[in-house]
C-alpha positions as CSV (number, residue, x, y, z in Angstrom):
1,X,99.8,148.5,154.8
2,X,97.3,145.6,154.2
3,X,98.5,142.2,155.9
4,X,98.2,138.9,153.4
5,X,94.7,137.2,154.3
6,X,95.2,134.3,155.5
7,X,94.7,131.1,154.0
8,X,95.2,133.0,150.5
9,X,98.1,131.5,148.0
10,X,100.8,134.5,147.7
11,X,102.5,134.8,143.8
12,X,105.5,133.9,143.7
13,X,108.4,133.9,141.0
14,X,109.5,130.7,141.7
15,X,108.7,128.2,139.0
16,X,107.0,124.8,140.0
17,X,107.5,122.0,138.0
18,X,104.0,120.3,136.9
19,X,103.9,116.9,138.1
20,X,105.4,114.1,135.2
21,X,102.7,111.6,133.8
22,X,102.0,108.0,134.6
23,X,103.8,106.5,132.4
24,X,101.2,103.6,132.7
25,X,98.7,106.6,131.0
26,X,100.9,106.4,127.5
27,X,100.6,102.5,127.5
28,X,96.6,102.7,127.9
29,X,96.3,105.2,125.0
30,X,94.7,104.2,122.1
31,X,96.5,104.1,119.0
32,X,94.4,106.8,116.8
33,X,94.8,108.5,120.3
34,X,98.6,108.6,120.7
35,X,99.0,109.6,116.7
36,X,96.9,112.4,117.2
37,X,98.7,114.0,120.0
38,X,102.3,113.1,118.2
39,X,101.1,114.9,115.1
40,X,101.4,118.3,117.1
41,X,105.1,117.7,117.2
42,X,107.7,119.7,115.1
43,X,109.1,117.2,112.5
44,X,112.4,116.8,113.9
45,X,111.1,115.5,117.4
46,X,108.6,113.1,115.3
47,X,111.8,111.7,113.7
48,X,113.6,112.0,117.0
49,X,111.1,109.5,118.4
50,X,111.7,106.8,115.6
51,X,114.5,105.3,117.8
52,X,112.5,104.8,120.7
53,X,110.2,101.9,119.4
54,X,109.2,100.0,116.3
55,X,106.4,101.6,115.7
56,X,107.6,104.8,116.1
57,X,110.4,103.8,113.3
58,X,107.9,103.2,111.0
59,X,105.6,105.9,111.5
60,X,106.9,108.2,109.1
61,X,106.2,105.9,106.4
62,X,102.4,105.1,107.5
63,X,100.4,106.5,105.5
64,X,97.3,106.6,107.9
65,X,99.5,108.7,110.2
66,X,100.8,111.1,107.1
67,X,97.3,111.8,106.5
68,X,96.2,112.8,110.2
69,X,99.3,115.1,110.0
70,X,98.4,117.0,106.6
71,X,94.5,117.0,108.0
72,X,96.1,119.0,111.1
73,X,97.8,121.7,108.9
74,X,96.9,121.6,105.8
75,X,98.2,125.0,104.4
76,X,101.4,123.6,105.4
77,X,103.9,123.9,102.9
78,X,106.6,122.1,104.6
79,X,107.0,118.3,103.2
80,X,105.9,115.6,105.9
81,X,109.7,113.8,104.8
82,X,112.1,114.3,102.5
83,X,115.0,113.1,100.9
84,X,117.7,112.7,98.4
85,X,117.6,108.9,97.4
86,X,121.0,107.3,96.2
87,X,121.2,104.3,93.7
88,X,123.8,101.9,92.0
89,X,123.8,99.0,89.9
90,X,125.0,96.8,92.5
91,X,122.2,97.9,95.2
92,X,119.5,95.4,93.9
93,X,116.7,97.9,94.2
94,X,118.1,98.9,98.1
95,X,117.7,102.4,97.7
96,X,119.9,104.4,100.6
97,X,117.9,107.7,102.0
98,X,119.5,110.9,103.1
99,X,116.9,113.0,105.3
100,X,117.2,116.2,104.4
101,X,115.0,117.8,106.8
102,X,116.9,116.8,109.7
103,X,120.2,116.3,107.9
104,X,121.5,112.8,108.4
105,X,121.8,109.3,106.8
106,X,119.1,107.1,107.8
107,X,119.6,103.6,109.1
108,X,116.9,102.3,106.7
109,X,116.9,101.3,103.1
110,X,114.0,101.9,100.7
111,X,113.7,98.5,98.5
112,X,110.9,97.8,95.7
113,X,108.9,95.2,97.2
114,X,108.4,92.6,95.5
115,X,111.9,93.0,94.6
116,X,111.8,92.2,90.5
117,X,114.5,90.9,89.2
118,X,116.5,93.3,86.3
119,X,114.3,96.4,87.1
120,X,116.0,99.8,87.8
121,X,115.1,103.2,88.9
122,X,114.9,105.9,85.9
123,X,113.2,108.7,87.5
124,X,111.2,110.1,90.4
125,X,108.2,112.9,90.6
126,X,106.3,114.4,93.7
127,X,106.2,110.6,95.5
128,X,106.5,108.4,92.4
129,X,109.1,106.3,91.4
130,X,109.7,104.7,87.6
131,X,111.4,101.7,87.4
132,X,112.3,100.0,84.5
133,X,111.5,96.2,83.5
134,X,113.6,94.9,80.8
135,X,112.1,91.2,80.9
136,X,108.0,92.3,81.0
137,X,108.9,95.0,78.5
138,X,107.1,97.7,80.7
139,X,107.5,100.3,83.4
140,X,106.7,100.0,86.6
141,X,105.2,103.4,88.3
142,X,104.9,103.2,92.4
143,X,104.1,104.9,95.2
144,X,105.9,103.2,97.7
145,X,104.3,105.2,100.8
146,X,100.5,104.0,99.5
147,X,101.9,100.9,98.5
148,X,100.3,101.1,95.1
149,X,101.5,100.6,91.5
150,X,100.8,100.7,88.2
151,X,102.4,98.5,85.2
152,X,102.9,100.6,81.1
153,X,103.4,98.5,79.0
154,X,106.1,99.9,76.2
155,X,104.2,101.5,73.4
156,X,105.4,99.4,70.7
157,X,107.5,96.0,70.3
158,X,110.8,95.8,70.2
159,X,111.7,99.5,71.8
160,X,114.5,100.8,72.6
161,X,114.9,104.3,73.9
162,X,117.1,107.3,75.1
163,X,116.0,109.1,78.2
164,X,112.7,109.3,79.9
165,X,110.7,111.5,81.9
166,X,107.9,111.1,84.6
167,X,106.0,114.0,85.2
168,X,103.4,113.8,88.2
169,X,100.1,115.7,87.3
170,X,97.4,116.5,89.6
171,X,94.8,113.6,88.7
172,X,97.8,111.0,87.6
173,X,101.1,111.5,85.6
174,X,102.5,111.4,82.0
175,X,105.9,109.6,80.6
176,X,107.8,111.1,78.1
177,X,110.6,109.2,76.5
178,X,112.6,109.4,73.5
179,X,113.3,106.6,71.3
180,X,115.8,105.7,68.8
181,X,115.8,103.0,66.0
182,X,117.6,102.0,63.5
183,X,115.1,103.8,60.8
184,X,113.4,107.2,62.9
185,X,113.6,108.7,66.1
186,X,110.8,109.2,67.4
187,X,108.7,111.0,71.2
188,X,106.6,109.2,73.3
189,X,104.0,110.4,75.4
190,X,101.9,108.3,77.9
191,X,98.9,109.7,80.4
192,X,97.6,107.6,83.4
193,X,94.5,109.0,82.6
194,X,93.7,107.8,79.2
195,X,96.3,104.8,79.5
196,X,97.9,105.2,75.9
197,X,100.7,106.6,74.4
198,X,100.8,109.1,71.6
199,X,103.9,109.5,69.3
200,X,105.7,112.7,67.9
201,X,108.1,112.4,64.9
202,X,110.9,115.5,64.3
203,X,112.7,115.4,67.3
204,X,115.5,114.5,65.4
205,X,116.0,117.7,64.0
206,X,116.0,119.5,67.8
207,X,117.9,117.0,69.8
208,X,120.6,114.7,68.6
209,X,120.9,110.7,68.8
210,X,122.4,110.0,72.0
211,X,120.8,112.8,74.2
212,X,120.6,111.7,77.4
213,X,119.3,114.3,79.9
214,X,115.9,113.5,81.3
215,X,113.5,116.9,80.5
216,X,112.4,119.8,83.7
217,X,108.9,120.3,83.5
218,X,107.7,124.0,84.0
219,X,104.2,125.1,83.0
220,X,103.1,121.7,81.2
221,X,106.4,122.0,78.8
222,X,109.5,120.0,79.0
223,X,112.5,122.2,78.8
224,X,115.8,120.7,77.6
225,X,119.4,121.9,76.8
226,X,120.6,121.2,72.8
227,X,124.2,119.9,72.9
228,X,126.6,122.4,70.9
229,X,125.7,125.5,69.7
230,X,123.9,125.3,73.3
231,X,120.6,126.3,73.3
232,X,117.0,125.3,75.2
233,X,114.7,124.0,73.5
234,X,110.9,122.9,75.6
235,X,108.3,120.3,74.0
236,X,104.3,121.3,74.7
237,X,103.1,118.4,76.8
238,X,99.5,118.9,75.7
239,X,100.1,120.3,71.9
240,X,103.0,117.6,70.8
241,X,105.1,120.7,69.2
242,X,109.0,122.0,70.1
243,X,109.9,125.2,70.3
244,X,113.1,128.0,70.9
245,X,112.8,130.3,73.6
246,X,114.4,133.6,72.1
247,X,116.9,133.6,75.2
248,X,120.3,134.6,74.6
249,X,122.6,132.1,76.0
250,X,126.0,132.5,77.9
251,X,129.8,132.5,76.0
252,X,132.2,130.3,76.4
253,X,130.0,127.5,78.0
254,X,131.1,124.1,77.7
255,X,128.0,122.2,79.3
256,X,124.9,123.2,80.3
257,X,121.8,121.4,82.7
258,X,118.6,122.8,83.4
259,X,116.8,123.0,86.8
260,X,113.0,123.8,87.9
261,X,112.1,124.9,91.6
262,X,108.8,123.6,91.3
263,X,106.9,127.0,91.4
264,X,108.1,127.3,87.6
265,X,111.4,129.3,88.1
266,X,114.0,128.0,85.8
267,X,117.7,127.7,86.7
268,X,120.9,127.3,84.3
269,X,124.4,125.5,85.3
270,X,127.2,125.2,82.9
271,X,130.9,125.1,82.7
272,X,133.2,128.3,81.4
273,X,135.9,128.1,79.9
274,X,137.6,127.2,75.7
275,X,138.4,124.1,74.1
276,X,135.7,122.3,75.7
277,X,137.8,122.5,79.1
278,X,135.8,124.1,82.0
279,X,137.6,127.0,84.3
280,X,134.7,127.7,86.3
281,X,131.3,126.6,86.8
282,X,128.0,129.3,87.5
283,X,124.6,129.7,88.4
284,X,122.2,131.4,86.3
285,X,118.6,133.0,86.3
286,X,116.4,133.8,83.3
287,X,116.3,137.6,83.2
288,X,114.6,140.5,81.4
289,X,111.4,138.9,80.9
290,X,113.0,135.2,79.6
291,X,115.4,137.3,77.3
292,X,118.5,136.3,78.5
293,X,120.2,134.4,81.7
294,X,121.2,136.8,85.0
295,X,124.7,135.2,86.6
296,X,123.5,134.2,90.0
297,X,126.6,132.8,91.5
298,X,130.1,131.1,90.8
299,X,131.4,128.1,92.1
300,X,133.6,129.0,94.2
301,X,137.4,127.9,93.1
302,X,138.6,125.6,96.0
303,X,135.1,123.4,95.7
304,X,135.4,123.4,92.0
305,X,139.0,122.5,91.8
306,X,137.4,119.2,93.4
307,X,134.5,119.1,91.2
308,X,136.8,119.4,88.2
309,X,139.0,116.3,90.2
310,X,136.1,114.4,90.1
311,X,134.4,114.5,86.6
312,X,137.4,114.9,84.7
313,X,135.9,116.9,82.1
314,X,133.5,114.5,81.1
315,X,130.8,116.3,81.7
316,X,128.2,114.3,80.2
317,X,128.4,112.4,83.5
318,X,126.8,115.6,85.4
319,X,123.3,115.9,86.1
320,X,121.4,118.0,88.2
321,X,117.9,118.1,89.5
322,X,116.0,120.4,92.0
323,X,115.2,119.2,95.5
324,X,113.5,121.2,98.1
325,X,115.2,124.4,97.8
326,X,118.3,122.8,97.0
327,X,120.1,122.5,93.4
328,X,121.8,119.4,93.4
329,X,124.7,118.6,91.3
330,X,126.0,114.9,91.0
331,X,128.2,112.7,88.5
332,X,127.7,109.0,87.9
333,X,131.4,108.1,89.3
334,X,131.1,109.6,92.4
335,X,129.3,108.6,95.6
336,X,128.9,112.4,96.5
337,X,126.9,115.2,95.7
338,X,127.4,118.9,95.9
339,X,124.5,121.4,96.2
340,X,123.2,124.9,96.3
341,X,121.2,126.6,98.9
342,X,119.1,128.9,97.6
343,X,118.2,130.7,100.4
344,X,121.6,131.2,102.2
345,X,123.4,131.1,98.7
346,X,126.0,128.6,100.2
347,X,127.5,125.8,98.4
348,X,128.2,122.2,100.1
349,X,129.1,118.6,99.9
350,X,126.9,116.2,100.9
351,X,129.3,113.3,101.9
352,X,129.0,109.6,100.9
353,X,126.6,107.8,103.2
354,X,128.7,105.4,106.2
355,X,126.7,102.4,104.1
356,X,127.5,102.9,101.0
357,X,129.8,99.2,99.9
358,X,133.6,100.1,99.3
359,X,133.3,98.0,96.2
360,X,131.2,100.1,94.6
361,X,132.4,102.6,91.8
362,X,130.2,104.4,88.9
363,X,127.0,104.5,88.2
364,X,125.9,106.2,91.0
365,X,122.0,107.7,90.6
366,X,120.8,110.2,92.9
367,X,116.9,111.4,93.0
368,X,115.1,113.8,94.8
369,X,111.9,111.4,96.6
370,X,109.4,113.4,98.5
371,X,106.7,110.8,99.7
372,X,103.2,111.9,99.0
373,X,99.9,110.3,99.5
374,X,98.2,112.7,97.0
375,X,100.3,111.3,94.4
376,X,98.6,109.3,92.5
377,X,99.1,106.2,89.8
């Protein structure tokens, strides 16, 4: 048997800690430095850190640091944030944020800033946000993470309109809105990147006055849901013309909202039941080539009896949007919102966020707000 050699290290299975860092090292970093090395964090420890100093809190919202963290992976699918943004009346543009990557309330409020008096929040897309501005007669479209804006003037003077739509393209975005006057109702269509609007008469005779629910973009067409006989109807985004899918729709529905996953899938949620009283509430998927909707999944009965509690069978207070992975369904009297995962197939309530005023009751707007530099006004 061959003795050790002398002066030779032996292996060993016993582990030995490396030494810990000067902490005088971090301090003497540069800044670009330091951001570099946190961008090879997982996400969760990068919002983990947010607590530990002021710049940290307000990293995730630099866009400088955004960019170094897309430029490390960029074949990344994974959203840098992401959340479901609550509003109401009464928040003065203080918009609370629900994290859904890490799954928590954040101790932060997103606000407009300036803050403009009057203006409310009609819809998100991809990082931008559409606010409303009754007293300049115009829409406001932001990107709050680049800090950039852009001001739309209303196509024509006075306008009044029904619903609207922002849809975020790759080199800008487009606002569609449907308008209702006392003569003709009428589409509107603006593009950032010819800054003007173009008008489509005939609506009318697809959706009725009143219609409310904002359109799901799939493929460049707006898809919407036709109030009773229930049918979907989509509107060409560059060729100005409606048309009927030949998709045979559900019995017995008693509402029905649309959803998009973003890759162009196309979901369905209605009610089920007579008399215009729902018993049940499912999930459906177009199927046989676009021919007619697959049942997915059912609500099941112990989360819908509270559902049912909460809407009260007015269902034109649902809504429902899409919002990484998620199919969110809300109601404009109640604080909470239940969703669908679509990859575990599991239902669940998101609960009402621990800052959310006591005093406040209806009205309550959810969005799905993904900040992205890319996105662009």
């Amino acid at each position: 048997m061959l003795a050790p050699i002398e002066g030779r290290a032996i292996m060993s299975d016993t582990f030995v800690s490396p030494p810990e860092m000067d902490t005088r090292i971090w301090s003497r970093l540069p800044v670009e430095l330091l951001e570099y090395i946190i961008c090879f964090l997982p996400l969760k420890n990068i919002f983990d850190l947010r607590s530990t100093c002021k710049r940290f809190k307000d990293l995730v919202f630099d866009p400088s640091f955004i960019s170094k963290y897309y430029s490390r992976s960029p074949s990344s699918q994974s959203p840098f944030c992401s959340f479901l943004l609550l509003s109401h009346p009464h928040s003065n543009n203080q918009f609370l944020l629900y994290d859904s990557i890490v799954g928590t309330w954040r101790k932060l409020s997103l606000s407009l800033n300036p803050c403009i008096p009057g203006s409310s929040l009609l819809s998100t897309s991809n990082g931008l946000l559409c606010f409303y501005l009754p007293y300049s007669s115009s829409f406001l479209i932001s990107n709050l993470l680049c800090r950039s804006s852009r001001v739309v003037e209303f196509p024509k003077l006075p306008f009044s309109f029904q619903l609207l739509t922002l849809i975020s393209t790759q080199s800008g975005f487009k606002i569609f809105i449907i308008s209702s006057g006392s003569s003709s109702s009428c589409a509107y269509l603006y593009d950032s990147n010819t800054q003007s609007w173009r008008r489509f008469d005939g609506f009318g005779q697809i959706l009725s006055d009143g219609y409310s629910q904002p359109g799901v973009c799939r493929n460049d067409c707006l898809y919407f849901t036709t109030p009773e006989p229930f049918s979907v109807v989509c509107f060409d985004l560059e060729s100005g013309k409606w048309r009927t899918p030949a998709t045979e729709m559900p019995r017995d529905l008693t509402f029905v909202r649309l959803v998009c996953d973003g890759e162009g899938k196309l979901y369905m949620i209605g009610g089920i039941g007579r008399n215009g009283i729902s018993k049940s509430i499912k999930l459906w998927e177009p199927g046989n080539g676009g021919e007619n909707w697959v049942e997915v999944e059912t609500l099941p009965d112990m989360i819908y009896r509270k559902f049912a509690s909460i809407c009260y069978h007015n269902y034109e207070h649902i809504y429902c949007f899409w919002h990484q992975g998620l199919i969110c369904i809300a109601c404009f009297t109640w604080p909470e919102i239940l969703y669908y995962r679509v990859a575990r197939r599991t239902w669940h309530w998101l609960s009402k966020s621990p800052s959310l005023p006591e005093k406040w009751s209806c009205g309550f707007k959810w969005f799905s707000f993904v900040p992205q530099l890319c996105a662009s006004v």
